[in-house]
C-alpha positions, 0 to 999 in steps of 0.5 A, spaced: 534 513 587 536 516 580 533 510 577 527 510 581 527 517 579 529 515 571 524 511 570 518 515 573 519 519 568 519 515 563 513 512 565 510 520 566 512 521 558 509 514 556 503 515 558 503 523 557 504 521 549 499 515 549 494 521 552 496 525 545 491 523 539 496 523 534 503 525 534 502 532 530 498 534 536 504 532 541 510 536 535 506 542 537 504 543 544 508 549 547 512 547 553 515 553 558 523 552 556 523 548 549 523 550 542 516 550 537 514 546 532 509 549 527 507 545 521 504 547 515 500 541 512 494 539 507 488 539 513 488 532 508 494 529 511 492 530 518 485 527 517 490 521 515 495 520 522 493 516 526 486 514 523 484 506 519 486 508 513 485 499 512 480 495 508 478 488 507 483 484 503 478 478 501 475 472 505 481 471 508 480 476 513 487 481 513 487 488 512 492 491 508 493 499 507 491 502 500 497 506 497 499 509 490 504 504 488 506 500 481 502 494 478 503 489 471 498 490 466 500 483 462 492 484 458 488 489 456 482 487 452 474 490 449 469 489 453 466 482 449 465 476 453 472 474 449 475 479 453 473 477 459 475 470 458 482 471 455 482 476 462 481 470 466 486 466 463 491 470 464 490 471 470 490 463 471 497 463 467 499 468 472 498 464 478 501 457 475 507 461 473 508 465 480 503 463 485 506 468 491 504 474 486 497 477 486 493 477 480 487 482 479 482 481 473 476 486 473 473 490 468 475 498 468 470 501 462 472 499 456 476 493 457 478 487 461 485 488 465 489 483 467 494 486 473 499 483 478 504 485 483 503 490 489 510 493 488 512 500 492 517 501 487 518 502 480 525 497 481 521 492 483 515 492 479 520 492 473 525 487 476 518 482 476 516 484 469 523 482 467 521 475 470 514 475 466 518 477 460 522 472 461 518 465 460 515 468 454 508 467 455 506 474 456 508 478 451 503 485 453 507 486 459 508 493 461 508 497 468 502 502 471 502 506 477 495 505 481 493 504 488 497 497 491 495 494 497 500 493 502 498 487 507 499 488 514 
């Protein structure tokens, strides 16, 4: 009997959380007997719980969550048809040397970059930026802070 009665009541929390939009709504509900929770955030940050915060990645059909992250600039040109080309080309000496990183080449008004990598941590970005360093074919190598995506 206690373990029918043990797992009824896991059943009836299972479903009382499912039937909660988001876990903040479930933090704050005032219930006779227990403590209450108040929390004060950027109405922002609430619009973000639980919602699909997920893009595209491409053609390839996954999804991935965009955040604030580090990337590899290894190239930063004019905006020349050069530049442009030089932007590619590097992009193409990326994937030759590290097939697994990603590379992203666009033009952000005035210049052609050319970044790798979608780190979550300045280590990892550094560690990765040791390794371009080290063959000694990029030579305008730094680290950036911009929005990443994570794959999913």
């Amino acid at each position: 009997m206690k373990r029918f009665n043990l797992l009824l009541s896991i059943l009836f929390c299972a479903v009382g959380m499912m039937a909660q939009n988001n876990i903040l709504q479930s933090l704050e509900r005032n219930l006779p007997g227990q403590g209450k929770v108040t929390i004060h955030q950027d109405a922002r940050i609430a619009a973000l719980i639980g919602s699909d915060q997920l893009v595209p990645a491409g053609n390839d059909g996954k999804r991935v969550l965009k955040v604030t992250g580090y990337r590899i600039q290894l190239y930063a040109g004019n905006n020349t048809g050069l530049a442009k080309t030089e932007a590619h080309e590097v992009g193409t000496r990326i994937k030759q040397y590290f097939p697994e990183l990603p590379v992203y080449t666009f033009f952000n008004s005035p210049r052609w970059l050319c970044r790798a990598g979608d780190f979550s941590s300045i280590e990892e970005a550094d560690a990765m930026m040791r390794r371009l360093r080290a063959t000694g074919v990029f030579k305008e190598v730094s680290i950036v802070k911009e929005q990443i995506n994570i794959p999913l």
